[in-house]
NUSEDREN-803214 format. One record per residue (C-alpha): residue in one letter; x, y, z. Coordinates in steps of 0.5 Angstrom, whole numbers, plus 500, padded with zeros to 3 digits. Last residue first. Layout:
# residues N
aXYZ...
This chain:
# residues 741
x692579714x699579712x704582717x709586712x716585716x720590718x715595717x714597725x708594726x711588722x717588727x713590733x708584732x715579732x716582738x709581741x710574739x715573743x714575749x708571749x713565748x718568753x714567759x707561759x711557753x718558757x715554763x715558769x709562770x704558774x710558779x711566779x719565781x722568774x729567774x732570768x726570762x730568755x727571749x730569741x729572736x731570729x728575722x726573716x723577710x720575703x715569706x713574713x718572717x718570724x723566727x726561733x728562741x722561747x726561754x724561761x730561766x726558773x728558780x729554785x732559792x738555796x742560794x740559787x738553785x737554778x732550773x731549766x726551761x725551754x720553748x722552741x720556734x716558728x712564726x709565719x706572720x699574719x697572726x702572731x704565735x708565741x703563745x702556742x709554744x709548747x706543740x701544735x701551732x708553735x712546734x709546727x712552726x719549729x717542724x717548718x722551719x727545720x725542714x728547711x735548715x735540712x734542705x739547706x744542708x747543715x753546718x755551712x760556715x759563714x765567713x768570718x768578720x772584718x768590720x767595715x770601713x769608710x773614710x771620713x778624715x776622723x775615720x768612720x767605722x761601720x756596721x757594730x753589732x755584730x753575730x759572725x754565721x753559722x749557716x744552714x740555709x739562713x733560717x734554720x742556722x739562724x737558731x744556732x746564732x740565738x743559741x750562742x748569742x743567749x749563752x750556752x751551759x752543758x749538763x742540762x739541755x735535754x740532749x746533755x740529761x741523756x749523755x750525762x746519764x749515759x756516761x760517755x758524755x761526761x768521758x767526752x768532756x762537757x762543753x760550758x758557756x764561753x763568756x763573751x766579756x766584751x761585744x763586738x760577737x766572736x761567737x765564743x766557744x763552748x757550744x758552737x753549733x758543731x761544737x755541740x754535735x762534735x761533742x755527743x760523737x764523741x761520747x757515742x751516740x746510740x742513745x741520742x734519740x732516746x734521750x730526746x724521746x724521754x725529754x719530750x718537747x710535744x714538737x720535738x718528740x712529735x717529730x721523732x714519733x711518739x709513744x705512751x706521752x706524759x707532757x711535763x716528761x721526766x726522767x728519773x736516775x739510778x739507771x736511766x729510770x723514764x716516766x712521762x708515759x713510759x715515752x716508747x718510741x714509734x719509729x717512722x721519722x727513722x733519725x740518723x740521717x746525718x742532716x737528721x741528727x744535727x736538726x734533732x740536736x739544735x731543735x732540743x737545745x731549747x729544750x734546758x739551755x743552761x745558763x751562760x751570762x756574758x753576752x746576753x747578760x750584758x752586765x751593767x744591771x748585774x752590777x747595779x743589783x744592790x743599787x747605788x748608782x753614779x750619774x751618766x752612766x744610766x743603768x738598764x735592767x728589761x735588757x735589750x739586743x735588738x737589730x744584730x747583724x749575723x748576715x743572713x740570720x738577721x738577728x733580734x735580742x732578748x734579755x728579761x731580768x729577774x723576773x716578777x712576771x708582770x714587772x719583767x714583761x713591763x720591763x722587757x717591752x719598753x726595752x724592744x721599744x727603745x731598741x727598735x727607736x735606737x736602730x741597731x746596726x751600730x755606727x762607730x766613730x774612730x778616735x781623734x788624731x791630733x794635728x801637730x802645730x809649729x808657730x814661728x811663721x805665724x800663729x800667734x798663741x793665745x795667752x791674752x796678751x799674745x803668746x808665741x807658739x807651739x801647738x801640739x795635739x794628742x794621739x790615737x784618741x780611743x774608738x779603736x782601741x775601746x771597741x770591745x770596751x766601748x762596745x760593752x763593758x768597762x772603757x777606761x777614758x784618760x783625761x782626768x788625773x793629768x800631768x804635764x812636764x814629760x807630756x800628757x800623763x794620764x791617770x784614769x777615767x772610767x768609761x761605759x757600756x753600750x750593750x747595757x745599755x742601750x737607752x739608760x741615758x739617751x744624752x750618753x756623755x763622756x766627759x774630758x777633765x779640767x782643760x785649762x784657762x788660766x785667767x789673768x797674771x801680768x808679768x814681770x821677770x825673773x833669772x835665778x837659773x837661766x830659761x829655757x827649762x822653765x820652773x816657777x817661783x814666786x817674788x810677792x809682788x802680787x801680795x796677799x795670797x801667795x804667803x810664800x814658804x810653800x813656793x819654794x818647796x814647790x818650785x824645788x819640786x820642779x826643779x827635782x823632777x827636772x834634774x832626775x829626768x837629767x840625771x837619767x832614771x832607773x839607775x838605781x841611785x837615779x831611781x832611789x833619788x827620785x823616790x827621795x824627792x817624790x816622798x817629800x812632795x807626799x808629805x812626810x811626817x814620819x820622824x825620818x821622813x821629815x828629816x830626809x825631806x828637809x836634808x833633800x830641799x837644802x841640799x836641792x838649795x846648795x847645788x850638787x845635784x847640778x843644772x838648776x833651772x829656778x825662774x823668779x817671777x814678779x807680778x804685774x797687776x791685772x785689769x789695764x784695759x788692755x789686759x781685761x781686753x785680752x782675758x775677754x777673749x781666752x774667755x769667750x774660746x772657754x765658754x765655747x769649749x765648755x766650763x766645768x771647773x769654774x771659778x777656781x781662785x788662786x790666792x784670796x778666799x774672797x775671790x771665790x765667793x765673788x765669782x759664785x755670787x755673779x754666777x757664770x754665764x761664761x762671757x756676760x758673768x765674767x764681764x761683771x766679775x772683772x768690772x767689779x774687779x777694777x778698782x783692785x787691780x786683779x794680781x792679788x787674786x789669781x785667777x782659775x777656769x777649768x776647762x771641760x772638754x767633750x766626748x760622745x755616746x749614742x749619737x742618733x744615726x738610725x742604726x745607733x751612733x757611737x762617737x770617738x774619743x778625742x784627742x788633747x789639744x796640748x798648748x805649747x808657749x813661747x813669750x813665757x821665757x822672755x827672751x827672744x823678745x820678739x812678742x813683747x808681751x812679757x817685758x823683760x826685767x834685765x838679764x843677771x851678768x855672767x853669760x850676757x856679758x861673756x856674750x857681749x866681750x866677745x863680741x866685741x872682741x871679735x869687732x876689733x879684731x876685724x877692724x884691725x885686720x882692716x887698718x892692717x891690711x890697708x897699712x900695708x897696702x900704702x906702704x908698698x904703693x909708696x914704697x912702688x912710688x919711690x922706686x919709680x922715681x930712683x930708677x927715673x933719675x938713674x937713666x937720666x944721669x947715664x943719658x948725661x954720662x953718655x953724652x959727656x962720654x961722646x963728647x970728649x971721643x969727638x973731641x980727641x978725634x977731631x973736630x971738622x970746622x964749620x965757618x960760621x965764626x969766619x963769616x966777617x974774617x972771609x967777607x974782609x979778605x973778599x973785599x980787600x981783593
């Protein structure tokens, strides 16, 4: 029993007893403010670190807003630097320098006029650059100027004298003002080496760029015009200041092409008070739109190389002309900034005035660049480049060797025949083009000429001379009559023997004749008989003959000056007079082309065909053209055009022109002369127009002998007939026609 009392105190400690309700409730809110404790502790944790994440965004924002700012004023701070502060000395041959207001320049490449190339592809007429090539004394070191010569003389073979002579009289020294392309490509290249090797001083440029009128040095500048126009010494710089002001006033210029005028012209107003010649540092003034007012630099100043004039050359001198022409120069105006006085072509005469628009440069090249030491602009991807666009070229359908011949004949016919002038020319009827047309008086445009008769010489009399036909209008007439049948080639018409009263007026014949028939009234050239013939038509009638053969119009020939000729008005030809001395060639007027085309209506089968000299027309990229031209027009049946040919060779056997025949060749043609009273002096204009042809091949000519004073010389039969025939023996010598023999 002791026993088991003694176990239940001993384990009375473990002993598990049940709480009661009052604890029980104790404990539960010692728990639940224990968790409640917890629960704070971890809200009050995370609080701190959303502040800490709070704050620490914050201050990220602001430490980059304030980077940000910070580098805006920065750049701020810069550009207003830049804007108020003078730029530094810029090193002009540092090719990035953005700068440097000559590290950028444009070159004009100015266009060419195209070439003329004769039948035989000689070029008749070429354009090329000439460059004038200056530098600037003081700007040379002084030690190494002999080097500077030396290799002046190697590059452009320019005379070491000539070099020396220049550079004695200080300032800027023109070396040369003809030197050719190639030279000038050697020079650009020298220019650089003497720059490597140290050759040129460095001299200072101050860049003027006003942006107002109202700035004190164009003040300064106008007041001193005003004054010196007033007390009239004015200078032609002086003039440009106040008509610029007068145009602004007037509204015929912007401001801003008044500002530039002005700019420039203060750079010159500047300059003139500069001694240039003694000091390379001496500070000069030059104007650069680009570039702030005021602002300078240092650069080494070597050759200036620029184009000086564009020549037109003639390398066969008097050879074609004066069909050829020449050109003039004129003022020309290359860019807004750029002037030059000897590079715009004027074209006078001939093909080149004819052909002056297509033959002319249609616009000039642009360059745009960086420069290298040596000036030359640096083509990268900084350079910008505008081809220019050269004129056409023109191939002429006269063959230079035919010419040269044909011109060898005229002037030993003009000194045998004591004339004027001897014209003549050669067509091929069916297609109008022209293988010769020459004159025994030629000038060279190479060189100037002082002739009294220089302008007659420079005259395509050919073209722009009208004469009277006197007969040789005669086969004209008589072919019109007999495509409209109003001939009776039976009648027998009373000639008065050579003596013919038409009203108060007399006729005459220089081959007296009792009577013929129509065709023995052309082939014999009886004016009586011609009178005859055309008595019954009307004044109208009269007219509509002429025009039909194109008498007082122009031909349409490539050539310029056309004249016209002269038509008589109907009320003329009403008169019986003017109608009977109008059908031997007097009364009306005709050029040489005029009657040489109405000749190659015989020949053609009765065609008024476009007379040309030009053949084709080459692009600068090569492409072909021909020249547009009027379709023939049929005048007269062919059967008409043949009987023509074979009454004109009759003419020649039988008739005026005997001396017009070439054996071996079937020759036909008329004669005609017709006075001119010049300056009281009677002259005599001798003429033959007709064909050769050797039964496949046909070719017109036609010779007009300009006042030949000879007196047993001045029928037309005893001139240009013989003429005739020797260019007829030329063309088969030649191989245009195959004599038969």
């Amino acid at each position: 029993m002791l026993d088991n009392a003694n176990e239940s105190i001993l384990f009375s400690n473990f002993t598990i007893k049940p709480y009661s309700k009052l604890e029980r409730r104790k404990k539960e809110l010692e728990k639940q403010k224990k968790q409640e404790l917890i629960a704070y502790y971890k809200e009050q944790k995370n609080l701190r670190e959303f502040e800490e994440q709070k704050n620490f965004r914050a201050w990220r924002l602001f430490l980059l807003l304030g980077t940000f700012a910070t580098c805006f004023v920065i750049f701020i701070l810069a550009v207003y630097a830049k804007i108020i502060t003078k730029p530094p000395n810029m090193d002009p041959y540092n090719k990035y320098s953005r700068d440097y207001p000559w590290s950028n320049k444009v070159d004009i490449d100015l266009g060419l006029r195209g070439q003329i190339l004769s039948g035989d592809n000689y070029i008749l007429a070429s354009s090329k650059k000439l460059y004038k090539v200056g530098i600037y004394v003081p700007s040379i070191q002084e030690e190494k100027k002999d080097v500077v010569i030396n290799l002046l003389n190697i590059y452009a073979n320019l005379n070491k004298d000539s070099i020396q002579t220049a550079l004695n009289k200080g300032g800027n020294a023109i070396i040369s003002e003809s030197a050719s392309s190639i030279d000038a490509i050697n020079l650009r290249q020298l220019n650089a080496k003497l720059a490597r090797l140290g050759a040129y001083k460095k001299c200072t440029f101050t860049y003027i760029n006003k942006d107002s009128l109202e700035d004190s040095e164009f003040k300064e500048m106008i007041a001193h015009a005003e004054i010196t126009s007033d007390k009239g010494r004015a200078t032609s710089l002086d003039r440009q200041i106040l008509k610029t002001l007068q145009d602004l006033q007037k509204e015929q210029i912007t401001e801003s092409k008044a500002l530039q005028i002005l700019n420039q012209a203060l750079v010159e107003y500047k300059n003139r008070q500069i001694d240039l010649s003694k000091e390379c540092y001496t500070p000069i003034f030059a104007y650069n739109e680009n570039v702030k007012d005021n602002a300078s630099t240092r650069v080494e100043r070597g050759l200036d190389i620029s184009v000086s004039s564009i020549e037109r050359e003639y390398p066969f001198n008097n050879l074609m002309q004066p069909i050829l022409g020449f050109t003039n120069y004129s003022k020309k105006k290359i860019n807004e900034n750029l002037y030059d006085d000897k590079l715009k072509f004027v074209a006078q005469s001939g093909v080149e005035k004819y052909r002056d628009g297509i033959l002319s440069a249609k616009h000039d090249g642009r360059i745009a660049g960086r420069a290298d030491r040596g000036g030359n602009i640096i083509f990268d991807k900084h350079s910008r480049e505008i081809a220019k666009e050269d004129g056409f070229n023109i191939t002429l359908s006269i063959p230079l060797n035919l010419q040269a011949k044909v011109q060898e004949i005229l002037e030993s016919a003009s000194k045998q025949y004591h004339a004027e002038q001897i014209i003549a020319g050669i067509m091929n009827p069916h297609t109008g083009e022209i293988l010769a047309l020459a004159s025994s008086h030629s000038f060279n445009p190479n060189v100037g000429q002082r002739d009294s008769d220089i302008t007659s010489r420079m005259r395509v009399l050919g073209v722009e001379r009208s004469f009277e036909p006197g007969s040789t209008i005669k086969p004209l007439i008589f072919s019109y009559l007999a495509n409209k049948k109003w001939i009776n080639y039976s009648e027998e018409i009373d000639l008065h023997n050579g003596i013919y009263n038409l009203r108060t007026f007399t006729i005459r014949d220089s081959t007296p004749l009792k009577s013929a028939k129509p065709e023995q009234i052309l082939i014999k050239s009886s004016n009586i008989g011609m009178t005859k013939l055309t008595k019954n038509l009307s004044g109208t009638q009269m007219q509509e003959l002429f025009k039909t053969f194109g008498v007082g119009e122009n031909t349409g020939i490539d050539i310029a000056n056309e004249a016209n000729g002269l038509l008589p008005s109907v009320n003329k030809l009403n008169k019986e007079v003017e109608k009977g001395t109008a059908s031997y060639g007097y009364g009306l007027r005709m050029t040489f082309i005029q009657l040489l085309r109405g000749y190659a209506v015989f020949n053609n089968g009765g065609y008024l065909v476009n007379p040309h000299v030009t053949k084709i027309l080459e692009s600068p990229e090569g492409k072909i053209f021909y020249p547009a031209l009027e379709s023939p027009k049929q005048i007269i049946s062919k059967q008409s055009a043949e009987y023509m040919q074979k009454l004109l060779n009759r003419v020649v056997k039988e008739g005026t022109a005997k001396r017009a025949d070439v054996q071996g060749l079937i020759v036909g043609g008329k004669t005609g002369t017709a006075r001119e009273i010049t300056r009281e002096v009677t002259i005599y204009n001798g003429s033959f127009f007709g064909y050769a042809s050797d039964g496949k091949t046909t070719y017109t000519i036609g010779v007009v002998a300009y006042g030949s004073q000879a007196n047993e010389d001045y029928y037309g039969g005893q001139t240009a007939a013989p003429i005739f025939a020797r260019l007829a023996t030329l063309l088969a010598t030649e191989g245009y026609l195959t004599a038969k023999h």
